[in-house]
N, C-alpha and C positions, 0 to 999 in steps of 0.2 A: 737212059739216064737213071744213076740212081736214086733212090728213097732218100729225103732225107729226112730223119724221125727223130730228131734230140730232143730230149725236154727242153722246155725253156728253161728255169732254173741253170742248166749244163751251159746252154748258149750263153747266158749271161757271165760263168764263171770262166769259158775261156774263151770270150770273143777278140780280148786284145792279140790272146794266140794266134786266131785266126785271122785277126788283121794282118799281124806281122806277116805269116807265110804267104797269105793269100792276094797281099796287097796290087801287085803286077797285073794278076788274072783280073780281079775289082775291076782296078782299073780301066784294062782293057774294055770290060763289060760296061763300066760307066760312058766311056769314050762313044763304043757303038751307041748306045742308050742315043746319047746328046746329039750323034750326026745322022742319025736314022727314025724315023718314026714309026716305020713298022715293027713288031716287038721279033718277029722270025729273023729278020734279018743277024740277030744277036743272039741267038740258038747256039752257036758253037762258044762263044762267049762266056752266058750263060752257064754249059754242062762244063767248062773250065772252072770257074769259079765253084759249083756245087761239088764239084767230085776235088775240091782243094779241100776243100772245109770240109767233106766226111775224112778227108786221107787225115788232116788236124785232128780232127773230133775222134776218132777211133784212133788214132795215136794217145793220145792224152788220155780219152778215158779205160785205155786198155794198159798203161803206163802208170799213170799219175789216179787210180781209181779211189783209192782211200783219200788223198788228197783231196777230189774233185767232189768225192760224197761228202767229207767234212766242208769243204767251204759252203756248198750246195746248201746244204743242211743249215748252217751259221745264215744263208743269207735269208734262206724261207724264214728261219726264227726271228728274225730281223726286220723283215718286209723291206726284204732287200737296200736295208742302210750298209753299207758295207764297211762304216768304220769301226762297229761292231763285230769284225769276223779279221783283224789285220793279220792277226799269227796264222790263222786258217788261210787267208791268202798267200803270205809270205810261203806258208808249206806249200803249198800249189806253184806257186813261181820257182820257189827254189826245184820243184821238178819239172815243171814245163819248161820253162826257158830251155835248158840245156837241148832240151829235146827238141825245142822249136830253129833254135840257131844252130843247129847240125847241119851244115848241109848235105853230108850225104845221105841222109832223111828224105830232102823232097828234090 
């Protein structure tokens, strides 16, 4: 399975992203979680969901980088109030989305 190593800040600026693509695999992950109690049994689950969210994360921030630095940046100056960063968002949206509702992306 892979690493995964994002800043927090990053996680914070694209997690709706990665709710959107990722939501199904969640899911599923959540599903096992509730019908099982051993945590192995949800291992395949699991490296579903982590390797959705690096395929997200390294799209966006290899995509949308100046975008994702500028909001990043507005929200640390901020401590993470985000109505102080709306244009910085807006420019991050107006590049992720497109990218996130491609399907032939994921």
């Amino acid at each position: 399975m892979a690493e995964f190593s994002v800043k927090s800040p990053v996680l914070v600026a694209i997690s709706d992203y990665v709710g959107f693509v990722c939501d199904e695999a969640n899911d599923a992950y959540i599903k096992c979680k509730s019908e099982n109690q051993s945590p192995f049994h949800c291992i395949s689950q699991n490296i579903a969901v982590t390797e959705c969210a690096l395929k997200v994360t390294s799209l966006i921030e290899n995509t949308c980088d100046l975008q994702v630095e500028k909001y990043t940046t507005c929200l640390d100056k901020h401590e993470y109030h985000g109505d102080f960063c709306l244009s910085e968002r807006e420019n991050l949206d107006n590049c992720a989305w497109p990218l996130v509702k491609n399907p032939n992306l994921f």
